[in-house]
C-alpha positions as CSV (number, residue, x, y, z in Angstrom):
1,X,4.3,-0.1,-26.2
2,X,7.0,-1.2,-23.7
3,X,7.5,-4.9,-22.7
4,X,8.7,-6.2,-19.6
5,X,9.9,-9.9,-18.9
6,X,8.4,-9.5,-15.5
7,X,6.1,-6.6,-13.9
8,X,6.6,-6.7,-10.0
9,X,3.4,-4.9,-7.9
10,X,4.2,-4.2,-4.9
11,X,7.5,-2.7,-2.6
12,X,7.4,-4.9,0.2
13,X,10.4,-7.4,1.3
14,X,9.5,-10.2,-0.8
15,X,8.3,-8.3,-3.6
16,X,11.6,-6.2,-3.9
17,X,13.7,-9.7,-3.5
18,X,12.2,-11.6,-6.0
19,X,12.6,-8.4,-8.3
20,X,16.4,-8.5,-7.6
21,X,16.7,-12.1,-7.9
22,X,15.2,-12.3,-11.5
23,X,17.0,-8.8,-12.7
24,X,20.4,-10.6,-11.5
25,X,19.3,-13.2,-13.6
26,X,18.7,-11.3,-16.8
27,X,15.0,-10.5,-17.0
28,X,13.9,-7.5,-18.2
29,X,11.9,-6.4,-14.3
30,X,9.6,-3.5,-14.0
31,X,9.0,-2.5,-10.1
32,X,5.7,-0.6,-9.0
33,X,5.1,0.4,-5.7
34,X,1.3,0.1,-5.8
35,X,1.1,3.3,-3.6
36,X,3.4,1.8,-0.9
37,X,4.9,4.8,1.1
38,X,7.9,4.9,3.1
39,X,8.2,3.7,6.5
40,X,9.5,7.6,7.4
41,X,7.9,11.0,7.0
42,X,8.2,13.9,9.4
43,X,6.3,17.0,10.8
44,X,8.3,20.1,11.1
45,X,11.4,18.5,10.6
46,X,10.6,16.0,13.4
47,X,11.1,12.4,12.2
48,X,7.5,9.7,12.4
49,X,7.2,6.0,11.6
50,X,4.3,4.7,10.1
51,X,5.7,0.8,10.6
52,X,7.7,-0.8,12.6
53,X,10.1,-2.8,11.2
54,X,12.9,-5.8,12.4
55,X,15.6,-7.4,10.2
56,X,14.1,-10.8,11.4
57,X,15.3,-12.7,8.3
58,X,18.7,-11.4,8.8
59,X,20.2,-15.0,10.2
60,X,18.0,-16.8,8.1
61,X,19.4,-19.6,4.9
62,X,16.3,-17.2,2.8
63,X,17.9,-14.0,3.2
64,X,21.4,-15.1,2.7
65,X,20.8,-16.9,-0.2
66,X,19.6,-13.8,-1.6
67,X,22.5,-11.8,-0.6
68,X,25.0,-14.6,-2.0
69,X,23.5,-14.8,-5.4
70,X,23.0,-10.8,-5.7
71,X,26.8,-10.8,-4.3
72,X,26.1,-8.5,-1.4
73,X,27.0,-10.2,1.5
74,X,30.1,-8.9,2.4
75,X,28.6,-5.7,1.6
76,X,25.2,-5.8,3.2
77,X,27.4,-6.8,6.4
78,X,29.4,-4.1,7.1
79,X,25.2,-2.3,6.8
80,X,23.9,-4.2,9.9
81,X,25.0,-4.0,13.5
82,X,23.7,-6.0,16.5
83,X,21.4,-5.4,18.9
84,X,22.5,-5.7,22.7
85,X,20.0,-6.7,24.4
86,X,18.1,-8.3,21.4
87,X,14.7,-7.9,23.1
88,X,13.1,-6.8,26.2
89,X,9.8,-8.3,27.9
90,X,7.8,-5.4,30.1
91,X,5.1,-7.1,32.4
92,X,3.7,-5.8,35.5
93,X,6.2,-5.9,38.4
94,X,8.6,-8.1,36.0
95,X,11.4,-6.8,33.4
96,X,13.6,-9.1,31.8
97,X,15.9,-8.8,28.8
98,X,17.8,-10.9,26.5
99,X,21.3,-10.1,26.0
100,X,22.8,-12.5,23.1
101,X,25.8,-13.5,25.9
102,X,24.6,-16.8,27.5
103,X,26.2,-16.2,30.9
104,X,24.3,-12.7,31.3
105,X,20.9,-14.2,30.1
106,X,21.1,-17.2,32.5
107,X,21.7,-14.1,35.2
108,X,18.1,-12.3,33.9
109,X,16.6,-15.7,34.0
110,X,17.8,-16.2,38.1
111,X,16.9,-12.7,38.7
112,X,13.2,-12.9,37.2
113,X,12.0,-16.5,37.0
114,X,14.2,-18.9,39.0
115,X,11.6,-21.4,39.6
116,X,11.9,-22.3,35.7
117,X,15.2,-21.8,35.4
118,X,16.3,-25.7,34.4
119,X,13.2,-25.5,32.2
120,X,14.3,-22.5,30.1
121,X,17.4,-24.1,29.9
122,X,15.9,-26.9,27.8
123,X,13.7,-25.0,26.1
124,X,16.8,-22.8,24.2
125,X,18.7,-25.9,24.3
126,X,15.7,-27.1,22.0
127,X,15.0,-24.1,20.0
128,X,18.9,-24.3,18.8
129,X,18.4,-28.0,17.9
130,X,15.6,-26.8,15.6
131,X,16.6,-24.2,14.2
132,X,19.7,-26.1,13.1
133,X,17.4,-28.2,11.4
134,X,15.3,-25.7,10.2
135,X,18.7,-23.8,8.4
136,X,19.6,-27.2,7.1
137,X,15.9,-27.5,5.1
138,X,15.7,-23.7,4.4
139,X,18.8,-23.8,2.5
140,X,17.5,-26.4,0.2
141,X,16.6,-25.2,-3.5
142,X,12.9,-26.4,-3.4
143,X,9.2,-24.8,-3.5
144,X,7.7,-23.0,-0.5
145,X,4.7,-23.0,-0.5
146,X,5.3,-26.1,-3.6
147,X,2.1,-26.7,-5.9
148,X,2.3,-29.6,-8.1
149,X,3.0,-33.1,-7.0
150,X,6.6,-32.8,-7.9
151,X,7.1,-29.8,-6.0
152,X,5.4,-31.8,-3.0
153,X,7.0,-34.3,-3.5
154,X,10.5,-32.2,-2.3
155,X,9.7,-30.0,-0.3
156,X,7.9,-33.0,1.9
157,X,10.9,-34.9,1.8
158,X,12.8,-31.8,2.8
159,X,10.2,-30.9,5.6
160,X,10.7,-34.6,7.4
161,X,13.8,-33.7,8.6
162,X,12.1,-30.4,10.6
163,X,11.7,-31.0,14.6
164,X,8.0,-30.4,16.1
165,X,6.5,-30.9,12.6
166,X,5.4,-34.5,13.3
167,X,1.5,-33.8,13.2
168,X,1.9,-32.9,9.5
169,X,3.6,-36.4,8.6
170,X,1.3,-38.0,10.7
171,X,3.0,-38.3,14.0
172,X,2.6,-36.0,17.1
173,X,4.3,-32.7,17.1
174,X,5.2,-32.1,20.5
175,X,4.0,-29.2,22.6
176,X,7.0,-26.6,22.9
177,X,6.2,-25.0,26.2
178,X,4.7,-28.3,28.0
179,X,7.2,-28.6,30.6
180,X,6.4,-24.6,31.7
181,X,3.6,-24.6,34.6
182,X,0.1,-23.5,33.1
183,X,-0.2,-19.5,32.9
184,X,3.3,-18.6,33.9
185,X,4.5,-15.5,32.7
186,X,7.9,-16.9,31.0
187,X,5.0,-18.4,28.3
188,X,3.7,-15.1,27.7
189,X,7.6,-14.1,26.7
190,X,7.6,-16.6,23.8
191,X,4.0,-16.2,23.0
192,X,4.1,-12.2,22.5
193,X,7.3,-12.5,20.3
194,X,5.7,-15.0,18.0
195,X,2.6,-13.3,17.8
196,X,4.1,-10.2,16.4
197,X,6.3,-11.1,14.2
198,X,3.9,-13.4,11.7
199,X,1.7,-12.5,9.4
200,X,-0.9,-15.6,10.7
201,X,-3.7,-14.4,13.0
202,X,-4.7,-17.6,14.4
203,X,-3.2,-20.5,16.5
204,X,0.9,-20.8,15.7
205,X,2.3,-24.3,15.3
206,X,4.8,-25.4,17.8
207,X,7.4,-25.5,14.8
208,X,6.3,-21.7,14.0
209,X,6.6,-20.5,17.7
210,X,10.3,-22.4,17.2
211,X,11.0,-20.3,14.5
212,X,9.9,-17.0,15.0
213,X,11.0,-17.1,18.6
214,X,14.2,-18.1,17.9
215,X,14.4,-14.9,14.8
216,X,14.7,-12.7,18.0
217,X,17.0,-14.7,20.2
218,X,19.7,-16.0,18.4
219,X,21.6,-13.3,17.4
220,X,19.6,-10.1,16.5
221,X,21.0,-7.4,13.8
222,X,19.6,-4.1,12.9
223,X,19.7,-1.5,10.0
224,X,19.8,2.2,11.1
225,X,18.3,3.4,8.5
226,X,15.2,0.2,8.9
227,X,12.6,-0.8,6.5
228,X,13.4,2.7,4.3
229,X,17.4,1.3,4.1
230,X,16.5,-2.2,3.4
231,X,14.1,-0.6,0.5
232,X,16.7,1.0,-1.3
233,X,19.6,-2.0,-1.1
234,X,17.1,-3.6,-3.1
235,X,16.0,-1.2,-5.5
236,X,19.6,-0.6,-6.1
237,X,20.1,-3.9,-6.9
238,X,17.2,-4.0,-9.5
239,X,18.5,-1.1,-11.2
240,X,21.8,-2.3,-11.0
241,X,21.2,-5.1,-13.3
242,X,19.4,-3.3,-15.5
243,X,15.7,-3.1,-13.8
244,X,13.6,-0.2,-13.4
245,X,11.6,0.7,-10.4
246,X,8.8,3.2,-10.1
247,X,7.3,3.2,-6.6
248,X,5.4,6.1,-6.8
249,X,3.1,4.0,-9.6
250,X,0.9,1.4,-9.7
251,X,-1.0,-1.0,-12.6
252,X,-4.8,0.4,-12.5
253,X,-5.2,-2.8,-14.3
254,X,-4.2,-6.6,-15.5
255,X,-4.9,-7.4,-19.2
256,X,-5.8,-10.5,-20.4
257,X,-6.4,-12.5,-22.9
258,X,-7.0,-16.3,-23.1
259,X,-6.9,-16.9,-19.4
260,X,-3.0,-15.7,-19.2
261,X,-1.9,-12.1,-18.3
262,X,-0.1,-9.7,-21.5
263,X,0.2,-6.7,-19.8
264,X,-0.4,-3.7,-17.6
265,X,-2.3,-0.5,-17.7
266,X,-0.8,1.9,-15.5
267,X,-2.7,5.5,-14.4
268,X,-4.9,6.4,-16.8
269,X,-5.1,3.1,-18.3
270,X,-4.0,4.5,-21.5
271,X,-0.2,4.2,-20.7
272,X,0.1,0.3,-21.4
273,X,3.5,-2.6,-21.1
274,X,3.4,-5.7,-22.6
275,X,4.6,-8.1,-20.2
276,X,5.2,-11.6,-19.4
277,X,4.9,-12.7,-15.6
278,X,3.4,-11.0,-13.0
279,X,4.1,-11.1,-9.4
280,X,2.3,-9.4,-6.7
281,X,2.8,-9.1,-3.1
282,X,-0.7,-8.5,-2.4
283,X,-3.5,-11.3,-2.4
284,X,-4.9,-13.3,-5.3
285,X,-7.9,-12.0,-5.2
286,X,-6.5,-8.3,-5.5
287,X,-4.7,-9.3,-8.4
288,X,-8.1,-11.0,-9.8
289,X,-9.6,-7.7,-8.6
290,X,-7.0,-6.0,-11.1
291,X,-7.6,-8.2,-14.0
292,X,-11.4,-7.7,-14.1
293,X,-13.4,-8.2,-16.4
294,X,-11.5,-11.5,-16.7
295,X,-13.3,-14.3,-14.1
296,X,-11.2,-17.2,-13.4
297,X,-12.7,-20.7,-14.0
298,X,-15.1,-22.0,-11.0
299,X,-13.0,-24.4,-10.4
300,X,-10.0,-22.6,-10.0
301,X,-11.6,-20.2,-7.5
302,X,-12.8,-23.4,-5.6
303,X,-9.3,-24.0,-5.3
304,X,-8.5,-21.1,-3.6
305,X,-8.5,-20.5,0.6
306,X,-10.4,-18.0,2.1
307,X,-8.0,-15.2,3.3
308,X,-9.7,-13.0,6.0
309,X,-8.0,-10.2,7.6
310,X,-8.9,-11.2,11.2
311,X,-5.9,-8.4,13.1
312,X,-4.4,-5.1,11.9
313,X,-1.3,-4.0,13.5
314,X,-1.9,-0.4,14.4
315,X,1.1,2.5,14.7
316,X,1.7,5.2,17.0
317,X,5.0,6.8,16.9
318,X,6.4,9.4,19.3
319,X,9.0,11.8,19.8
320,X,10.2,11.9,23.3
321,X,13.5,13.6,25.1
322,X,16.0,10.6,26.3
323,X,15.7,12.1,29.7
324,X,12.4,11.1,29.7
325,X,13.3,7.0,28.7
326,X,14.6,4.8,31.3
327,X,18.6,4.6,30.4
328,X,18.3,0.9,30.1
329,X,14.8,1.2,27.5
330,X,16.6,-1.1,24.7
331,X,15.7,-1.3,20.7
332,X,13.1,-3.8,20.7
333,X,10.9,-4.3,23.4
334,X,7.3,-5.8,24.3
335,X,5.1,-4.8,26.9
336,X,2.4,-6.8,28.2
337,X,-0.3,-5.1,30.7
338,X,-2.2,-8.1,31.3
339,X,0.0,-11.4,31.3
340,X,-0.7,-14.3,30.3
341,X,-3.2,-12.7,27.5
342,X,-1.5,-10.7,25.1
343,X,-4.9,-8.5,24.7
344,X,-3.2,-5.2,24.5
345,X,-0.2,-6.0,24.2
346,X,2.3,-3.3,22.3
347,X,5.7,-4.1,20.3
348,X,8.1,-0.9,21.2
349,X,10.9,0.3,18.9
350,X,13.1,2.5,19.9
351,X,15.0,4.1,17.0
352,X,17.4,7.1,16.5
353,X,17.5,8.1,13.3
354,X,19.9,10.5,11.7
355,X,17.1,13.7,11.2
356,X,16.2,13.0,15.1
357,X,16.8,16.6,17.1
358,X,19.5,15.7,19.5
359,X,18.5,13.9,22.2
360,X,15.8,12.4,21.6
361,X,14.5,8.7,20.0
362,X,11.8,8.4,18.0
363,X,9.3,5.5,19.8
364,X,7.3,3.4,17.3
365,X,4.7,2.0,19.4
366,X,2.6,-1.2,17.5
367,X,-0.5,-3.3,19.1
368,X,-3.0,-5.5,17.4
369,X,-6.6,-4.6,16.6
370,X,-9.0,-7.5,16.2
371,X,-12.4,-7.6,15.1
372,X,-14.3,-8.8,12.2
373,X,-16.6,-5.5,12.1
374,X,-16.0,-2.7,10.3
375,X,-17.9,-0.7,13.0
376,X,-16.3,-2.2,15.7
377,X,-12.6,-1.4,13.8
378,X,-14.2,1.7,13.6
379,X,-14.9,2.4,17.2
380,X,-11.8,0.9,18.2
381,X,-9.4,3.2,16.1
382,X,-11.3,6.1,17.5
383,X,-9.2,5.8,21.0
384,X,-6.4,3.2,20.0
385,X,-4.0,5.9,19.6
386,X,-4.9,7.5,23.8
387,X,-5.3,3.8,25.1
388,X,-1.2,2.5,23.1
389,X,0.1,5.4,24.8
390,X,-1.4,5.1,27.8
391,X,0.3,1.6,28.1
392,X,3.4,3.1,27.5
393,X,3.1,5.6,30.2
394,X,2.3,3.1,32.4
395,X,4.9,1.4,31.8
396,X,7.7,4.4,31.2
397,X,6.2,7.1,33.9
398,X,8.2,9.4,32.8
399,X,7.6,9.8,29.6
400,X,4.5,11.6,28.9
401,X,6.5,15.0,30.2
402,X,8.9,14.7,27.7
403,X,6.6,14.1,24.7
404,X,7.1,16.3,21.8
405,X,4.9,15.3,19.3
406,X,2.6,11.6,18.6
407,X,0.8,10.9,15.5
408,X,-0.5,7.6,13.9
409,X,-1.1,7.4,10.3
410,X,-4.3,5.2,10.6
411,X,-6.4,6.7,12.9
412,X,-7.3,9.8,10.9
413,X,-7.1,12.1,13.9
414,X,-4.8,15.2,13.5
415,X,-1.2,14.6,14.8
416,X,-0.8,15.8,18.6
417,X,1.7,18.8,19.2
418,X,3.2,18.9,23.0
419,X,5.9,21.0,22.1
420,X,3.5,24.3,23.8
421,X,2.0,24.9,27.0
422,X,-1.0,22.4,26.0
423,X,-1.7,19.8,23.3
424,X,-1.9,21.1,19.9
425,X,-3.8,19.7,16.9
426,X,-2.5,20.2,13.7
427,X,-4.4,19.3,10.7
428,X,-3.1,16.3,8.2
429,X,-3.2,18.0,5.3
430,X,0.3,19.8,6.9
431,X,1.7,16.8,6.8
432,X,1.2,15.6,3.2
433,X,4.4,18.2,2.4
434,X,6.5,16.0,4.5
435,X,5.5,12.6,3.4
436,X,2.5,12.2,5.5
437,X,-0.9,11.5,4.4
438,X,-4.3,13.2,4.7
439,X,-6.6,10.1,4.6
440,X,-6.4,7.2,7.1
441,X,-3.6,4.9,5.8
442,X,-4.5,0.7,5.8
443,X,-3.5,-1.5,8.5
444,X,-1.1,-4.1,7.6
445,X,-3.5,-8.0,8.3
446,X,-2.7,-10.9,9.9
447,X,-4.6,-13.2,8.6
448,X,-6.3,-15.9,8.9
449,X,-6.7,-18.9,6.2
450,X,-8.5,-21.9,5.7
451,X,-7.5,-24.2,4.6
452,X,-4.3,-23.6,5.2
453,X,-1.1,-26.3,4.1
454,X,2.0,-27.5,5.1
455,X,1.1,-27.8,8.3
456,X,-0.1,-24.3,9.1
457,X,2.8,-22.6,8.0
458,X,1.2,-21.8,4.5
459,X,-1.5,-20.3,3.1
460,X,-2.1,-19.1,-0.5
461,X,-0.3,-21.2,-3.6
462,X,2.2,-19.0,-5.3
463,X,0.6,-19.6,-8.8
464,X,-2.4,-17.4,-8.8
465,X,-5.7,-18.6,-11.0
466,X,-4.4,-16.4,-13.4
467,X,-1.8,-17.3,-16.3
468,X,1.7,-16.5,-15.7
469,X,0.6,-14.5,-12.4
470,X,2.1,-15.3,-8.9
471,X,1.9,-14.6,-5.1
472,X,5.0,-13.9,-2.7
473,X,3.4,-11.4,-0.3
474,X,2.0,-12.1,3.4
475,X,-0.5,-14.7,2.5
476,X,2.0,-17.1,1.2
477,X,3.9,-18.3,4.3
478,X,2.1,-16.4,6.6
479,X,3.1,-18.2,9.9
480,X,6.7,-17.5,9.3
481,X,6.1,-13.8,8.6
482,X,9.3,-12.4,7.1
483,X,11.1,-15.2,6.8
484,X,8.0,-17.0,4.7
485,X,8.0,-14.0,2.3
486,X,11.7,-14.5,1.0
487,X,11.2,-18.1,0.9
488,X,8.3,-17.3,-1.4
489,X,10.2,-14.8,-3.4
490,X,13.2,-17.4,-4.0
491,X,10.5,-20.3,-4.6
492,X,8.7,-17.7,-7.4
493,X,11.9,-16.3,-8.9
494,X,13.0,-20.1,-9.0
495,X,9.7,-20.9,-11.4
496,X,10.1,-18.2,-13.3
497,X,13.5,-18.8,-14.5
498,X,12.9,-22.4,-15.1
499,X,10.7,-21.1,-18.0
500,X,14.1,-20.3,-19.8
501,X,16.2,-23.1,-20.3
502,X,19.1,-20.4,-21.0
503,X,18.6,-18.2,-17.9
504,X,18.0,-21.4,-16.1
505,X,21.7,-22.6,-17.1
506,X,23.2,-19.3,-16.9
507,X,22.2,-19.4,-13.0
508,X,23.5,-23.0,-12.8
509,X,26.9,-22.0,-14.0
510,X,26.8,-18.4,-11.5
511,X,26.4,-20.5,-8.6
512,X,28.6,-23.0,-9.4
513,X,31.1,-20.0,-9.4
514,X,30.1,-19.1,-6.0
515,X,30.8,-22.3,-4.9
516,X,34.1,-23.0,-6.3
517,X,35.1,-19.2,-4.9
């Protein structure tokens, strides 16, 4: 039987970091993909999405710590490119976008909302001051989400230094769009951009709405290849240090004995590893799920929140003709039928990737579904698919004649052909050649989770009620969505190496390298 320092389950961005982190740091990793498919597959050599995906983490302390101690950055640079305009906010009768030069923002800003001008003024002169600070504390080497009283004890200390955090410390965190009149529109452009890029379903915390706001305006970069690219910089780092990665697999089951995990089962569950840490970017109660028989002590499971997925972003993704896009449709845009609610409200990607027939983009069209029923989920997938793209052509009236195909990978409904005289339907099992799938694909949550910590940016402790198991996925830092998941996946690679006094001191004397280079 094989044995593995550390079994990761689980491909996502945090998962796949904190696998690189510990296999630059001489553990013996073990990646499986838990049946985690690609952002791409096609249909008749036609390129589809089945996520959306932004580098939102790319200016972020989290991410470039990574990239410093996996010594990538120069390299992982020359990768990325900006995006000009970073984002665009679709609204009836109003289009405005953010272009990262000042001078031509300020123009957009006298063009579209003039009454507010001096007001969003202050508020960007704010979100710089706190994301300044929020670099400063991110950079720090400390424990996010932390769990004992030490780890408190830092990352509190760290924390005091963060702008509209008061409430937490037991002051008053102050409202971030309080000097914008009630219901204007230029709310709903911060509002919408927060919403969609965290992984928390409920009320965001001014300090939050700072954050993941500012993700998209200070200086946005991109990968062409997206989420698929990103995957495989990681996976080549794990296997570059001597890690092996099998997404295609996944542990069927946990074993354990005395309370602490000793291994894997993978298919069959006769095809065992011996193993000593676990991480998972799933749940804890999936990973529980995975160790049954086992049952974790009452009081452990007191311990832990209530995680409820309470929205599901759902995908549509379409390949149109460019003649059929307005020419100044950028990368990342937001359309909002209904301002100031964001019911309905659809995140729009536009992407050119490489396999894409020439000209034409691929759109990947993404809106939330909330409801706490499965019937009601249900119903609401039934026609979510007609109703995104109806949006869309509301809002881009031109498209809908120069549609080639649309498909969503979670509605179950056979992928729509325009490429004839009429709509065809062609049956999902055709697509399972090309990397699509038959059955409705899952939803990725937002979720919801009481009680939560740190102020409402976490959610679930990183040490699951399982023995040498851990949490880095969504649930961890949900508020600050892919950001919180690298901070988790330093914080967990951080515990784990601590458990070795030599690895521990082999890291201390690699970074002091960095430094002094």
């Amino acid at each position: 039987m094989k044995h593995y320092d550390v079994v990761v389950l689980g491909a996502g961005v945090s998962a796949l970091a904190a696998a690189a982190l510990l296999s630059r740091r001489s553990w013996r990793v073990l990646v499986l993909g838990q049946g985690r498919k690609p952002a791409r597959y096609s249909f008749d050599g036609l390129p589809l999405a089945r996520r959306a995906f932004t580098l939102l983490s790319g200016a972020s302390p989290a991410f470039s710590r990574v990239l410093v101690e996996l010594a990538q950055s120069q390299t992982f640079r020359r990768r990325v490119r900006n995006v000009d305009p970073m984002l665009q906010v679709l609204m009836p009768g109003r289009r405005i976008e953010m272009p990262p030069a000042t001078e031509l923002f300020a123009r957009e800003v006298d063009r579209e909302f003039p009454e507010v001008r001096r007001v969003v003024d202050e508020l960007y002169a704010e979100l710089a001051k706190t994301n300044a600070a929020a670099d400063a504390v991110f950079e720090r080497d400390v424990t996010w989400p932390p769990g004992g009283f030490w780890e408190r004890r830092e990352t509190l200390r760290a924390m005091a230094r963060l702008p509209h955090f008061g409430a937490h410390l037991g002051g008053e965190a102050r409202p971030l769009l309080a000097e914008f009149p009630r219901e204007h529109p230029y709310r709903t452009v911060v509002d919408v951009t927060a919403r969609f890029s965290s992984d928390h379903a409920g009320e965001l915390s001014p300090f939050a709405v700072a954050r993941l706001h500012g993700a998209w305006t200070r200086g946005l970069s991109c990968l062409d290849g997206g989420e698929d690219e990103l995957t495989d910089f990681f996976v080549e780092r794990v296997r570059a240090h001597g890690g092996e990665v099998e997404l295609g697999e996944r542990a069927e089951k946990v074993l354990v004995r005395s309370g602490r995990v000793t291994g894997i089962a993978l298919g069959d569950e006769t095809d065992k590893a011996g193993v000593q840490f676990v991480v998972t970017d799933g749940t804890a109660t999936s990973l529980l799920e995975l160790a049954q028989p086992y049952e974790a002590p009452r009081r452990a499971l007191a311990s832990l929140p209530v995680v409820t997925p309470r929205a599901r972003r759902f995908v549509v993704s379409m390949l149109v003709r460019d003649e059929g896009l307005p020419v100044a449709l950028g990368e990342e845009s937001f359309i909002v039928p209904r301002p100031p609610s964001l019911s309905g409200a659809i995140h729009l990607q536009r992407t050119t990737p490489r396999d894409a027939p020439k000209g034409t983009s691929v759109l990947v069209a993404e809106t939330l579904l909330e409801s706490d029923e499965p019937r009601e989920m249900d119903e609401a997938l039934e026609t979510a698919r007609q109703r995104v793209m109806n949006v869309v052509g509301a809002f881009l009236p031109f498209f809908e004649r120069h549609l080639l195909v649309a498909d969503s990978p979670h509605d179950g409904l056979p992928l729509w052909d325009f490429r004839g005289d009429a709509r065809a339907l062609v049956d999902r099992s055709v697509l399972r050649r090309s990397g699509g799938a038959v059955e409705p694909e899952a939803m990725q949550a937002q979720y919801e989770i009481e009680p939560s910590s740190l102020g409402g940016l976490a959610g679930e402790m990183l040490r699951a009620p399982l023995g040498n198991a851990f949490v880095v996925g969504r649930s961890a830092m949900p508020a600050l969505g892919q950001e919180g998941e690298l901070l988790a996946a330093w914080s967990v690679a951080r515990i784990i190496t601590r458990t070795d006094r030599k690895k521990e001191r082999m890291r201390r004397e690699m970074w002091s390298k960095v430094e002094l280079g």
